[in-house]
N, C-alpha and C positions, 0 to 999 in steps of 0.2 A: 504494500500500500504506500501511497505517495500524497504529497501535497500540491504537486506543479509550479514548487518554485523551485527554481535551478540553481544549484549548486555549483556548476563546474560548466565551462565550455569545454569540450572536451575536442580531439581530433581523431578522426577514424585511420588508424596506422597500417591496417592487413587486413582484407579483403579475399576470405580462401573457399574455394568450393571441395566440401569433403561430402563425399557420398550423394550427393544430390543436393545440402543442404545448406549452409554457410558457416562460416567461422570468422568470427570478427577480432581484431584487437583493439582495441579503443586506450588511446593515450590522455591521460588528466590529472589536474593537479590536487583533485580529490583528496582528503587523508585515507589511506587504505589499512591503517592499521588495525583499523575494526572490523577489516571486511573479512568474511569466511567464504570456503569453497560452499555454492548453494545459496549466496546472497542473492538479493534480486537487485538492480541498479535499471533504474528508468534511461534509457537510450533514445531522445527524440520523441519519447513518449512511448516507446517499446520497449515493456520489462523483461527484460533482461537476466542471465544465470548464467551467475560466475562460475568459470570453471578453471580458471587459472589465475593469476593477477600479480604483480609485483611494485613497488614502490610508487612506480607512476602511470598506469596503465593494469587493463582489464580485457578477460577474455570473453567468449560467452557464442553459444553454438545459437543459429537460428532456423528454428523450423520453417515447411513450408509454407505452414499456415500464415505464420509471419508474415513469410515474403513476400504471400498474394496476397494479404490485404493490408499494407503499409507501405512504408516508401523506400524500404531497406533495400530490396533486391535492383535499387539502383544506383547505392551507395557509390563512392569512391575514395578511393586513398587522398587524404588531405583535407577529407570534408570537415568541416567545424560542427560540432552535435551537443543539446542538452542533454546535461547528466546532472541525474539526482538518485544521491541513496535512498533504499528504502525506508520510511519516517517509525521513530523510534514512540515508543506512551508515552515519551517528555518530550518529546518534537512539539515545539511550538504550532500551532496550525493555521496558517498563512493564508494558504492558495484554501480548496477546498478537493473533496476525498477523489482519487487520482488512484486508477487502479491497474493501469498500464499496460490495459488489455485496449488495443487500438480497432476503434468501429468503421472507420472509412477512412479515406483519403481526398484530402479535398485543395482547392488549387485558387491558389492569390490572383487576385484579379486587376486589384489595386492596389496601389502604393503612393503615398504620398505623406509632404509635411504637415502638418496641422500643429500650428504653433512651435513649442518645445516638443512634441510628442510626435509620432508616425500612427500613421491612419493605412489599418489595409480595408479591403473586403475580402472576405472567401465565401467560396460557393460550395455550399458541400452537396455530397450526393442523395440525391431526392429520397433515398431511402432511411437516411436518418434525420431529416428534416423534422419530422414529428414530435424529437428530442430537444429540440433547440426552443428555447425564450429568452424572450428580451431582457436583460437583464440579469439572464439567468449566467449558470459558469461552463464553462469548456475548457478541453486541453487542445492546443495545438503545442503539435513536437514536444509535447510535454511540459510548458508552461500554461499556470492555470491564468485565463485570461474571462472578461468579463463580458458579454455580447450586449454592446451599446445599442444597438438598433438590429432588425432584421427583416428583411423582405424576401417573402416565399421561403428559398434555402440560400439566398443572401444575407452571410453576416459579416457587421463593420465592428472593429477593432481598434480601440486606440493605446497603443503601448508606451509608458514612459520613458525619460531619458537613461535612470536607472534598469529598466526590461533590456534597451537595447543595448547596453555596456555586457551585459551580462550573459546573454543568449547570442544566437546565432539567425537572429533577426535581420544582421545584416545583411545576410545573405538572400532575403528572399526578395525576390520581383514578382510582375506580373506573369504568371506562366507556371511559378514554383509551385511545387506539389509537397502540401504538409500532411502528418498524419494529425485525425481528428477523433477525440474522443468525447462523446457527451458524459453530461451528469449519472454517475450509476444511476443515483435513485428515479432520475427518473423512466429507466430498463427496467426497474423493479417495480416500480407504478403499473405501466403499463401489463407486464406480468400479471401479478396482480388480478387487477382490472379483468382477465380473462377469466377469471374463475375457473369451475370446472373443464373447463371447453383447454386448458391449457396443456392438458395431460392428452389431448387427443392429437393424432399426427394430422396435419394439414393435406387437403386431398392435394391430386397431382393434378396438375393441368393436363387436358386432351388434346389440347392442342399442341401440336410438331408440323415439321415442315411437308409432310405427307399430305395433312389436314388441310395448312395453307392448300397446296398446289393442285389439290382434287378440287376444294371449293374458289377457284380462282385466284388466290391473292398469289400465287405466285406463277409468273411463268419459265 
């Protein structure tokens, strides 16, 4: 568990494909003396398991799952990345609960100055839209941030001059692709909400491209 505030800019050192899966080394100035093999550390907003790690840097395997729904499987050597340990029962609590399991991936639209602070927009993908309020908190790359405004699955952002010393904010323009997680609770709301009907497996669609192509829509 996490808070989404960042700890460390950290820089992605090795980049290795083992087995089908990936192997990261992640370089930072972190204090590691507390860290055990089995820790979890937030990576961009992807928690992360240490499996190896030494003074200044950390290792950690990534599954498939991962790599298809975040931004990792397009990493590179020399990238700049948030890193936060995982928060302790006397961890002050900042940001709000950050749980570093990443729901989408979603892509900056906007950029710009707005006063002392940076103004983006991102657009996330219409299937977690339903998560998102005004007002309400999110993680992008792992920083917990506050959704000022939103239209449809447009939301605006304004980060201080403190956020961007400290993150890897720099780095994003119009075009970059962040990873986005919403508020657990409210995965858990909606849950919930379903009552009995939640235990039941969702039917399957009939529809395939056979279906299309007999009843005309495709030729």
């Amino acid at each position: 568990m996490f808070t989404g505030i960042i700890e460390s800019l950290g820089t992605v050192e090795s980049v290795q494909n083992v087995g089908g899966d990936v192997r990261l080394r992640i370089g930072t100035d972190l204090d590691m003396s507390d860290v055990h093999l089995g820790d979890s550390i937030a990576t961009n907003g992807i928690c992360l398991t240490v499996i190896d790690w030494g003074e200044h840097w950390y290792a950690a395997d990534v599954s498939r799952e991962s790599l298809n729904r975040t931004t990792l499987a397009h990493w590179k050597v020399g990238q700049r990345v948030n890193v936060e340990k995982a928060m302790l029962p006397t961890t002050r609590f900042g940001g709000h609960i950050v749980s570093g399991h990443v729901d989408a991936v979603g892509e900056i639209t906007v950029v710009r100055e707005d006063a002392r602070s940076l103004y983006f927009e991102v657009t996330a993908p219409a299937e977690i839209a339903r998560y998102l309020a005004e007002k309400g908190s999110i993680t992008v790359d792992g920083i917990s941030l506050t959704i000022n405004h939103l239209r449809g699955r447009i939301l605006s952002l304004n980060l201080i001059p403190h956020t961007a010393e400290r993150t890897n904010i720099g780095t994003w323009k119009a075009g970059s692709q962040v990873n986005l997680e919403v508020d657990v609770l409210a995965r858990y709301i909606e849950r919930l909400m379903m009552g009995d009907k939640a235990a039941e497996t969702p039917p399957q669609s009939k529809i395939s491209l056979d279906f299309l192509a007999q009843n005309g829509f495709l030729k």
